[in-house]
N, C-alpha and C positions, 0 to 999 in steps of 0.2 A: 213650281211645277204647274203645268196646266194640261187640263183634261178635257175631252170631250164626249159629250153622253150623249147619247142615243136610245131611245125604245120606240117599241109597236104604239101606235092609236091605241087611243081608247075610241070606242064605237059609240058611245051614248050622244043620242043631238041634241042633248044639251048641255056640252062639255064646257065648262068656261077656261080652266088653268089645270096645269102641273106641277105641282110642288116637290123641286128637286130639294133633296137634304143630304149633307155632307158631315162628316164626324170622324174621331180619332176610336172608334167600335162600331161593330153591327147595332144597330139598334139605339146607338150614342148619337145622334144627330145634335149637332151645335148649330151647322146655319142652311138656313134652308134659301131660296129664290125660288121665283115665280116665273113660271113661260106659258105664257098666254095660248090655249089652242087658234090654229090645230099642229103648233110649230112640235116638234117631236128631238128638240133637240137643242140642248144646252152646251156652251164656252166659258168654263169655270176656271181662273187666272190667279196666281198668285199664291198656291196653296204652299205651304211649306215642304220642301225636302225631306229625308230621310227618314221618316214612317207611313204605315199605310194609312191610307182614308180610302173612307165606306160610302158609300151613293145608294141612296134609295128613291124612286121615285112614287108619290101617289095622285089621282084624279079628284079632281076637284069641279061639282055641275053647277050650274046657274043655282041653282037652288042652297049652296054651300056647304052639301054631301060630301064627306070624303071617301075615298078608296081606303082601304089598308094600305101602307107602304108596300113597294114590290119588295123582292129578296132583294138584297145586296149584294154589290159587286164591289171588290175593293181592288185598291193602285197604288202603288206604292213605286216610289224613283230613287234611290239611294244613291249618294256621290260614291264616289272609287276611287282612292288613290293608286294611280300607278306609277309603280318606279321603275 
């Protein structure tokens, strides 16, 4: 499966990175990636089939402040047999 994420800016000038995190629960984040501001959007490849995964995203400043993670959004793609 592969997903693409999207959020708002953050506004702070001196934003350095985005810490997308992904997981098999809200608040269960297994792996995270890093997107460099002021890119506002991640292509995350290869997630497995037939359960949901959760996306949280949080701000990261020059200084190494974090954001709280945002809420989470979750996606889920299940196969379908038809006969």
């Amino acid at each position: 499966m592969n997903v693409t994420l999207t959020w708002a800016a953050n506004s702070e000038s001196d934003l350095l990175k985005y810490v997308v995190a992904h997981g098999p629960a809200s608040g269960v984040y297994t792996t995270t990636q890093d997107v460099s501001a002021p890119t506002t959007t991640v292509n995350l490849t290869g997630l497995p089939n037939g359960k949901p995964w959760y996306f949280a995203v949080k701000a990261v400043d020059n200084g190494l402040n974090e954001s709280a993670y945002s809420s989470a959004v979750s996606v889920s793609n299940k196969h379908v047999k038809v006969r």
